[in-house]
C-alpha positions as CSV (number, residue, x, y, z in Angstrom):
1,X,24.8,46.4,114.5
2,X,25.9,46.6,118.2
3,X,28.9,48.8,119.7
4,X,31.4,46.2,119.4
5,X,31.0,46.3,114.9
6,X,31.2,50.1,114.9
7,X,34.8,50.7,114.1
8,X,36.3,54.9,115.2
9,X,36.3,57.4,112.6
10,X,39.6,58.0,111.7
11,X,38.6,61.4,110.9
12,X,39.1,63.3,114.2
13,X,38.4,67.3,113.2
14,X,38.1,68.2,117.0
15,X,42.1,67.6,117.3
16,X,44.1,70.7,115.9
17,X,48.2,71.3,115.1
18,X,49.2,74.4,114.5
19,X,52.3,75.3,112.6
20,X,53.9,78.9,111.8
21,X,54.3,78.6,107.6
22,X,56.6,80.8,106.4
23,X,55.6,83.2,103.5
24,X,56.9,81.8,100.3
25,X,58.9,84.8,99.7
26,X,60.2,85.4,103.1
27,X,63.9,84.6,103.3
28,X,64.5,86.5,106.3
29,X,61.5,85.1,108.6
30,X,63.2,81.3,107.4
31,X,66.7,82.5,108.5
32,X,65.1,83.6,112.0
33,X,63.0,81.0,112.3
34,X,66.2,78.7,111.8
35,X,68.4,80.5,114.2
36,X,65.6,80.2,117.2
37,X,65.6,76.1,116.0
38,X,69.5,76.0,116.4
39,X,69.1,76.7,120.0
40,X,67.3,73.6,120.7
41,X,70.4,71.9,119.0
42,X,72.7,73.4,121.4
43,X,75.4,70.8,124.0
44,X,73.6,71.5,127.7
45,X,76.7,73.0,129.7
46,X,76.2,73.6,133.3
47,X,77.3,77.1,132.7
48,X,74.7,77.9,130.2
49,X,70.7,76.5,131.0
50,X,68.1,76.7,128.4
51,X,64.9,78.1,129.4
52,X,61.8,77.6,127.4
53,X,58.5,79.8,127.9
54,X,54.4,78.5,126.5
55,X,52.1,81.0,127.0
56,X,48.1,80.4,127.2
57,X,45.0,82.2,127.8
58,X,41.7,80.2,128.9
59,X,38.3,82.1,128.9
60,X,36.8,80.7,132.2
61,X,32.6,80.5,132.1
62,X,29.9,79.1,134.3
63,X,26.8,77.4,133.5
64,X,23.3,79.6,133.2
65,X,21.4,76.6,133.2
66,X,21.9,73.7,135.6
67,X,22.9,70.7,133.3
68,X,20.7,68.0,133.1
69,X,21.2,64.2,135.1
70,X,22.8,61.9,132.9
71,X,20.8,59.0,131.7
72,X,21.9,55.5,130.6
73,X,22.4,55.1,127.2
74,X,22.1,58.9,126.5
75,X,25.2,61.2,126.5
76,X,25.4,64.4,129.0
77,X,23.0,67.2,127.9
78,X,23.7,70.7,128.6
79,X,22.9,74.1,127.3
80,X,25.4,75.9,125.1
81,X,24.6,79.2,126.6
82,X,26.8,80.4,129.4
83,X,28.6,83.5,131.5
84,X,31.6,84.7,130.8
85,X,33.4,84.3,133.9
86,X,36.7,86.2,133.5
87,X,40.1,84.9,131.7
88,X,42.8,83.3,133.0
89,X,46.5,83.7,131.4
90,X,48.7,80.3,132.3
91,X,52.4,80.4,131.5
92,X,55.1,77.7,132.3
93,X,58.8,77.6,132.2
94,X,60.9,74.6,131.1
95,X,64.4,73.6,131.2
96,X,63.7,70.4,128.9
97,X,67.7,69.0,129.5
98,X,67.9,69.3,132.8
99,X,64.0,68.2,133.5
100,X,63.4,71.3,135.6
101,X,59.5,72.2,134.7
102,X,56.9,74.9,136.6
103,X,53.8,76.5,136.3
């Protein structure tokens, strides 16, 4: 069997979504949770801008041991340990209607 017969796993466990699910008995989270979804339904009006905030914190590490060379036919080897490094917290800011994006 060569690499061209191997079909891709449709299984792909490394890819994640995450979704808030409301309580079963919650009525009030579901009646917030609709009102924040409303906004997103709102006419865009030059007087009124909709600004949209993602949060994000990254753990940033370095390597203890120096990786090592890559080989053909072989995929990159490198040791799991590392040093914690420090974190870094991202945030950006959106106004999704009128395209306006930072970071």
């Amino acid at each position: 069997m060569c690499a061209a017969d191997t079909k891709k796993n449709d299984l792909k466990p490394w890819l994640k979504e995450c979704w808030v699910i409301p309580p079963k008995e919650n009525a009030d989270f579901v009646c917030a949770m609709e009102d924040i979804l409303e906004v997103y339904q709102r006419s865009y009006t030059e007087d009124e801008v909709l600004v949209c905030m993602d949060e994000t914190s990254k753990q940033c590490v370095k390597e203890v041991h120096i990786p090592w060379a890559m080989e053909p036919g072989k995929p990159q080897r490198f040791d799991y340990e590392y040093e914690r490094n420090g974190v870094s917290n991202l945030f950006m800011l959106s106004a999704p209607p009128s395209g306006m994006a930072t970071r």
